[in-house]
N, C-alpha and C positions, 0 to 999 in steps of 0.2 A: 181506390179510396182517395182519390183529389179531393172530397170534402173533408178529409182528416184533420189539416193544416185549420180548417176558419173552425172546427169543432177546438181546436187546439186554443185559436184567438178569443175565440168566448169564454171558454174555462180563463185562460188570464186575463182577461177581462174583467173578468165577474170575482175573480182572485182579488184582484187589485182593489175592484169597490169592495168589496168585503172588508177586507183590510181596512180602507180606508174610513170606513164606518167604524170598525173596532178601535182604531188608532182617534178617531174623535170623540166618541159615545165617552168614553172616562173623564175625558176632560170638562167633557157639560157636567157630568157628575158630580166635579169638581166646583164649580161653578154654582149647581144647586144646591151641596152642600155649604158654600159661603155663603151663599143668596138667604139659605135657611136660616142661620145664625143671625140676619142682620134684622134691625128693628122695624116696625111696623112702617113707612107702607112699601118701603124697597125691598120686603120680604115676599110680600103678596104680587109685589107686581114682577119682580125678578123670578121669583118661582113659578108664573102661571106662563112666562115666556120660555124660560127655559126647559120646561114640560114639554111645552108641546115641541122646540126642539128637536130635543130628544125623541118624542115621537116619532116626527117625520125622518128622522136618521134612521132612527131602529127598524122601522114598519117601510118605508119609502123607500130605504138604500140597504140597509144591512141585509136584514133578515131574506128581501128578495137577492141580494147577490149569495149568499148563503147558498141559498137553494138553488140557485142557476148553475154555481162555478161546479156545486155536489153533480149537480145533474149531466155537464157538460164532462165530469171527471169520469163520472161514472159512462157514460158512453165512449170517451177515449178509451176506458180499459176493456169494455166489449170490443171495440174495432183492434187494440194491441192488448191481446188476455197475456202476452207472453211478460209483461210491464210488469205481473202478476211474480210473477217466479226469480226477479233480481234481490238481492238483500238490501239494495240503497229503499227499492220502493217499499219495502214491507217497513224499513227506518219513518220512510216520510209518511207514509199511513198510521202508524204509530202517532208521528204529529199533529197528524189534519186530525186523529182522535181528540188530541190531547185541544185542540185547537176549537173543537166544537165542543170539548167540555168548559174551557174558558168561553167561549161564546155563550154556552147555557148559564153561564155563572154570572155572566154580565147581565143577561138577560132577569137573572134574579135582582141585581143590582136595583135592573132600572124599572122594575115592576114594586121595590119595597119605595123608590127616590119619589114614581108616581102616588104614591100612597100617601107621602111626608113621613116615611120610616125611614129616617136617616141614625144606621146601623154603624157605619164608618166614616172618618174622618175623609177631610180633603185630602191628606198624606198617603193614607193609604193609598188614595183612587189614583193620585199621581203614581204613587210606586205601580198598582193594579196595570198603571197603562202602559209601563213596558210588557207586560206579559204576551202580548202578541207580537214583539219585536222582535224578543226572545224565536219564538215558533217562524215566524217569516224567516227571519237570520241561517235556521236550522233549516227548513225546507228547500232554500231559495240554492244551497250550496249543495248539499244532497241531488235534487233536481240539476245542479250545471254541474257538478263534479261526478253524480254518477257513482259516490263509494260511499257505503258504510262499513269502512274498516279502519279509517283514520279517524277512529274515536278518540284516542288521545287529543289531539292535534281539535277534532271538533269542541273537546269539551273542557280545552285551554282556550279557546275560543268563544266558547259559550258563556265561561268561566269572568274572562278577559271580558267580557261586554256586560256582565254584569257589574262589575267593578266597577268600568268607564260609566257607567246609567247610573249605579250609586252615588259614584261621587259626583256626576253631574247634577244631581239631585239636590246631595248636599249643598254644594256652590247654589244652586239656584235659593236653596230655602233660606242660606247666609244671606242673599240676598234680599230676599222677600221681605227679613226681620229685620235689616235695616234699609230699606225703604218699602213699605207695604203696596206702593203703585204700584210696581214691579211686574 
């Protein structure tokens, strides 16, 4: 099995873009939601770029790393089925669930934003965009620590990073409201 190791590098590879599509996609979100609000013609011309955007993020990079790093994952666990029988991976599978239903939810997002169905604020979609930092944070430790028995300890952690992304938030939006360039 010497090809185990570059099946390995694909899956994080394809991890990583994923990711990194999910950690962008909100923020255009973001973006099309203020564009929407603004008056005629930086509405029309802000939102027909930002579309497409988003487009090429979602169809271009997401959605294929999506389906590459699944397919790359899924062949690692045919080559090591034993990955199958740990408690940490039955943890981190749980999240790549929880991970593809935020995926599919974004994916709603960005199919009502394509429409000019603007459902939710900008606030929200910034809050919305930690929710994969959340799941990476969880996986990434799992994956290098190997245990799902310090749950305590993880979800004082999870807990704790919530907090620090809230109030970071906060501070950012103090900011925003007094000076709107921001």
């Amino acid at each position: 099995m010497e090809y185990y190791n570059y099946i390995k590098a694909f899956h994080l590879i394809f991890v990583i873009t994923w990711f990194a599509g999910l950690f962008y996609i909100p923020r255009l979100f973001v973006y099309q939601i203020e564009a929407f609000h603004k008056p005629s013609p930086d509405k029309e011309i802000l939102g027909k770029q930002l579309k497409l955007m988003a487009k090429r993020l979602w169809f271009i990079i997401t959605w294929p790393s999506a389906v590459l790093a699944t397919l790359f994952a899924v062949w690692l666990l045919i080559l090591q089925p034993y990955w199958l029988q740990l408690p940490w991976m039955h943890v981190k599978l749980a999240f790549v669930l929880l991970l593809f239903i935020y995926h599919l939810k974004t994916h709603q997002y960005y199919k009502q934003l394509q429409n000019d169905l603007v459902k939710k604020t900008s606030s929200f979609m910034r809050i919305w965009n930690e929710g994969a930092t959340f799941i990476l944070f969880a996986v990434v430790f799992l994956v290098i620590l190997k245990s799902a028995i310090n749950w305590v300890w993880g979800i004082i952690g999870i807990i704790a990073l919530g907090v620090l992304i809230m109030l970071g938030f906060k501070v950012y939006k103090n900011i925003r409201n007094k000076n709107p360039d921001a």
